[in-house]
C-alpha positions, 0 to 999 in steps of 0.5 A: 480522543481515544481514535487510533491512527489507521493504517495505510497501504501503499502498493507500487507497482514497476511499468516501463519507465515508472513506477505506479502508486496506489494508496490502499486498504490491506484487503484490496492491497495484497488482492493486487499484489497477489494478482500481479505478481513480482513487479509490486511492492506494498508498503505499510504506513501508520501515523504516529499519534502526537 
């Protein structure tokens, strides 16, 4: 199998006492982070192959 691992976006979102995750796709997590502003953060995560 030649699949390469693909990769995921996690957005955190900071509102009052918590912080809120979303697993994501790039397009839809940089949409987010543009709209909300400065209490998000996103966060790359690519498997590794075994």
């Amino acid at each position: 199998m030649t699949d390469k691992p693909v990769t995921t976006y996690v957005v955190s979102v900071f509102e009052k006492p918590h912080w809120r995750t979303i697993l994501t796709t790039k397009d839809k997590a940089f949409a987010l982070a543009k709209e909300i502003g400065d209490k998000v953060r996103v966060e790359e995560i690519t498997p590794k192959r075994k």
